[in-house]
C-alpha positions, -999 to 999 in steps of 0.1 A, spaced: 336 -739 -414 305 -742 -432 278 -717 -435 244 -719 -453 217 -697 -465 180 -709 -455 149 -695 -474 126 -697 -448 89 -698 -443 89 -711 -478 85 -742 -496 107 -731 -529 139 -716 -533 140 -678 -532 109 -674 -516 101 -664 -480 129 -647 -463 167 -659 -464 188 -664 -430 222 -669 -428 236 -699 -405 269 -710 -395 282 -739 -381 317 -725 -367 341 -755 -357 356 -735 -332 345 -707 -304 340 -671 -321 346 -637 -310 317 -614 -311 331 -593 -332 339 -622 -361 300 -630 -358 294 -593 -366 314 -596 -395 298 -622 -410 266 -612 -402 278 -582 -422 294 -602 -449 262 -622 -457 239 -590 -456 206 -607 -442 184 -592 -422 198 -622 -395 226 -648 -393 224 -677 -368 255 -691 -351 248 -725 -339 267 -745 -308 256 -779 -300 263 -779 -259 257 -809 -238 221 -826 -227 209 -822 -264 208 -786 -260 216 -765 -291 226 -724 -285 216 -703 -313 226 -668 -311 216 -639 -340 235 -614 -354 224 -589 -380 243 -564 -401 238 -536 -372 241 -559 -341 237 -587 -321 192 -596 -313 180 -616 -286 158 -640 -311 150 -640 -347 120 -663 -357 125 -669 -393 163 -679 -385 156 -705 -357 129 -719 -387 161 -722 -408 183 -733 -384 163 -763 -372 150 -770 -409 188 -772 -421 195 -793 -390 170 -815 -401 184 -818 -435 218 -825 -425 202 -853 -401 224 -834 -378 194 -836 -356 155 -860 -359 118 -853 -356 109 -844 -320 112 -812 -299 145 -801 -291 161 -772 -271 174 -744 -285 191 -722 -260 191 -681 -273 192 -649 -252 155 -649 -251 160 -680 -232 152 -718 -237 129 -722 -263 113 -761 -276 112 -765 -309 93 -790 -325 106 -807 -358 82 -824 -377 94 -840 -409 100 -804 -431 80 -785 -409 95 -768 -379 70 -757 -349 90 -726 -328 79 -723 -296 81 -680 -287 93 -662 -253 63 -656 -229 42 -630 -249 37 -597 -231 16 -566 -239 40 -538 -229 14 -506 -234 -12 -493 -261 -1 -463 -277 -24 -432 -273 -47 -420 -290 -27 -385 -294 6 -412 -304 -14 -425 -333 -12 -398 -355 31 -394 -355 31 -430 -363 8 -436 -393 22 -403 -404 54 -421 -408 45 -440 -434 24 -414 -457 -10 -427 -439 -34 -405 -418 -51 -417 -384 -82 -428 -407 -62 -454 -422 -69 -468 -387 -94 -500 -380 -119 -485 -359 -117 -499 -319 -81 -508 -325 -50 -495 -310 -13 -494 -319 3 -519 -290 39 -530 -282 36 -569 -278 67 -589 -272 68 -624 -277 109 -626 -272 112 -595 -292 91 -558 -289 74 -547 -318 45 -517 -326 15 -536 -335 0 -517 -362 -35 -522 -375 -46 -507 -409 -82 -508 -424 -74 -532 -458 -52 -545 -479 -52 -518 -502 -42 -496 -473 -15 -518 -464 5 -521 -500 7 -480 -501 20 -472 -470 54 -462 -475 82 -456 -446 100 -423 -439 125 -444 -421 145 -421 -404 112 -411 -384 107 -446 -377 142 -452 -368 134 -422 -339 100 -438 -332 114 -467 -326 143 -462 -305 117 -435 -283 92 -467 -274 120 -490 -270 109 -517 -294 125 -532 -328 99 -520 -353 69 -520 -363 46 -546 -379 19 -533 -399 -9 -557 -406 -48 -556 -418 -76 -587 -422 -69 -610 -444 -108 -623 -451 -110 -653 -462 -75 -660 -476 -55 -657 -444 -58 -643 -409 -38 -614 -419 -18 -598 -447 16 -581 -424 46 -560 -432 77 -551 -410 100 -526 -410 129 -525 -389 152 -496 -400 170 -493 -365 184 -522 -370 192 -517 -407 163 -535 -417 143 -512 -441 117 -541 -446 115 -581 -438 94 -601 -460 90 -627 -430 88 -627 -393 89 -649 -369 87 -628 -338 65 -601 -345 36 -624 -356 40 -645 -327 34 -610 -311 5 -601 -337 -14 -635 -330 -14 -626 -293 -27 -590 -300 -52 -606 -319 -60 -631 -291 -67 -598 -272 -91 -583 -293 -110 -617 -296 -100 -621 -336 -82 -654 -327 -92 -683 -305 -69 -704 -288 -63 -739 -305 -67 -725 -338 -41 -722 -367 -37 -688 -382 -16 -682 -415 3 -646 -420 12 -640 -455 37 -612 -456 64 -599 -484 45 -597 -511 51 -562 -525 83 -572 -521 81 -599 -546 87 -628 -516 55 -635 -505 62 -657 -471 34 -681 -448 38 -677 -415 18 -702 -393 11 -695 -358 -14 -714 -327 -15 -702 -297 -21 -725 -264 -34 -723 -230 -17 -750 -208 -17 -753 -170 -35 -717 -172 -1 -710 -194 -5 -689 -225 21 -706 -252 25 -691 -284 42 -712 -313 53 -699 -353 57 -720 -376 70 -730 -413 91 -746 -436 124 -733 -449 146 -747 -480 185 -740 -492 195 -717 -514 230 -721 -510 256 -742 -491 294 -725 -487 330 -726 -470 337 -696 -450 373 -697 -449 384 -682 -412 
C-alpha cells in the first residue's frame, strides 16, 4: 500500500510540520495502524478510507496512541488528495472521531473546518503558578487580564498566554510535570502563545509530552482553539483572517491560517494551509 509523508502548513519541502498518511488497500487492525504510526515517528499518521456518498474517514494515530483529530494531518491528507487528483476543488466530507468535518479544497490551499469550539474552564488564579512553573517561567511571565483556559475545538488544550516573544522562545518544558499537568486537567497539552504585533496574530508553541510529543512545530487543533480564546477576549473579530506562525525555534517555522464564522447564530471555526511531499513510499504489509 502506499504511504506518504506531507509537510504541512508549508509551502516548501521540510518546512511546517510532517504527517504521515496511508492509503491501506485493505481493512487494518488497530494495532497495524499503531505500528506504523510508530514506524514513521510523526507526531500523527492519517489512515484514509474512501466510504460511500463521497465521504472520506480519516482516523489518526501517533506513536503513543490512537487521537480523535489532528489538524495539520487532515491539511496533508486532503492536500495529497488533491495532488493525486484522487479528489477536486470543492468541500468534501471527511468523517474522524471528532465527527464529520467539511473541508474545503481550494487549488493548493486546503480550508479545515474544526469540531464545535468549547471553553471547558479557566484555570485559577492559584493554578497559574504550577503551570508557568513548568516551563522555567514565573506567574509574571503572564499578560495581565488573561487567564490560562482549556478550549477544545475537536481536541482540549491549555491555552497559555505569555507577555512577548522573547518570553515565549525561553520557556523551556520540564515535561514530566507537564505530562502530570496534563493528564490532571484532562486535555492534550498545552499551547503557549504571545501577540504577534504587526507580523501575525500570534507567535505559538505546543507541547504535548503525554502523547510523546515533546514539541509540534504546527497545529491545527489547538489554534483553532487559540483563535476562539482570542475571540473571547475580543483580540479577534469574526470574518477576519488571523495567521499563527509557530516552530520557529525549532528551525520549522509553520503558518497557520484560521477565520472564524458566525452562521445561523452558529460559531464555525476553520484552519487552514498548504502542505507539500517530502516523500512518497511502499509499505510492504
Amino acid at each position: 500500500m502506499k504511504a506518504y509523508v506531507m509537510d504541512a502548513f508549508s509551502v516548501e519541502i521540510f518546512g511546517g510540520n510532517q504527517a504521515g498518511v496511508v492509503l491501506p488497500d485493505r481493512e487494518l487492525t488497530d494495532e497495524i495502524m499503531q505500528k506504523i504510526a510508530g514506524e514513521f515517528k510523526h507526531s500523527e499518521t492519517a489512515f484514509v478510507r474512501f466510504l460511500p456518498d463521497d465521504v472520506i474517514s480519516v482516523r489518526f494515530f501517533t506513536p503513543a496512541g490512537e487521537v480523535d483529530l489532528c489538524g495539520h494531518a487532515t491539511i496533508g491528507t486532503f492536500a495529497l488528495l488533491r495532488q493525486l487528483e484522487k479528489i477536486g476543488d470543492g468541500v468534501h466530507t471527511a468523517r474522524t472521531l471528532a465527527g464529520d468535518l467539511a473541508i474545503r479544497v481550494e487549488g493548493s490551499t486546503v480550508w479545515m473546518e474544526m469540531g464545535s469550539p468549547r471553553r471547558i474552564r479557566c484555570l485559577t488564579e492559584e493554578e497559574c503558578p504550577a503551570l508557568y512553573e513548568a516551563y522555567g517561567l514565573t506567574d509574571a511571565d503572564r499578560p495581565e487580564g488573561m487567564l490560562p483556559q482549556i478550549v477544545s475545538t475537536g481536541l482540549a488544550d491549555i491555552m497559555m498566554p505569555v507577555r512577548d516573544h522573547e518570553t515565549l522562545m525561553r520557556a523551556v518544558q520540564n515535561a514530566p510535570v507537564v505530562t502530570e499537568l496534563s493528564k490532571h486537567y484532562d486535555v492534550v497539552g498545552v499551547h503557549m502563545f504571545c501577540p504577534g504585533g504587526e507580523a501575525c496574530t500570534a507567535y505559538c508553541s505546543n507541547f504535548a509530552p503525554l502523547y510523546d510529543i515533546p514539541e509540534e512545530c504546527a497545529t491545527g487543533t489547538s489554534n483553532g482553539a487559540l483563535t476562539y480564546y482570542l475571540y473571547g477576549y475580543g483580540k479577534v473579530s469574526a470574518g477576519q483572517e488571523n495567521l499563527f506562525i509557530q516552530g520557529q525555534h525549532m528551525g520549522r517555522p509553520s503558518q497557520i491560517r484560521s477565520r472564524l464564522t458566525v452562521e445561523e447564530g452558529k460559531e464555525m471555526i476553520y484552519i487552514g494551509g498548504q502542505a507539500v511531499m517530502s516523500l512518497a513510499c511502499d509499505l510492504k504489509i
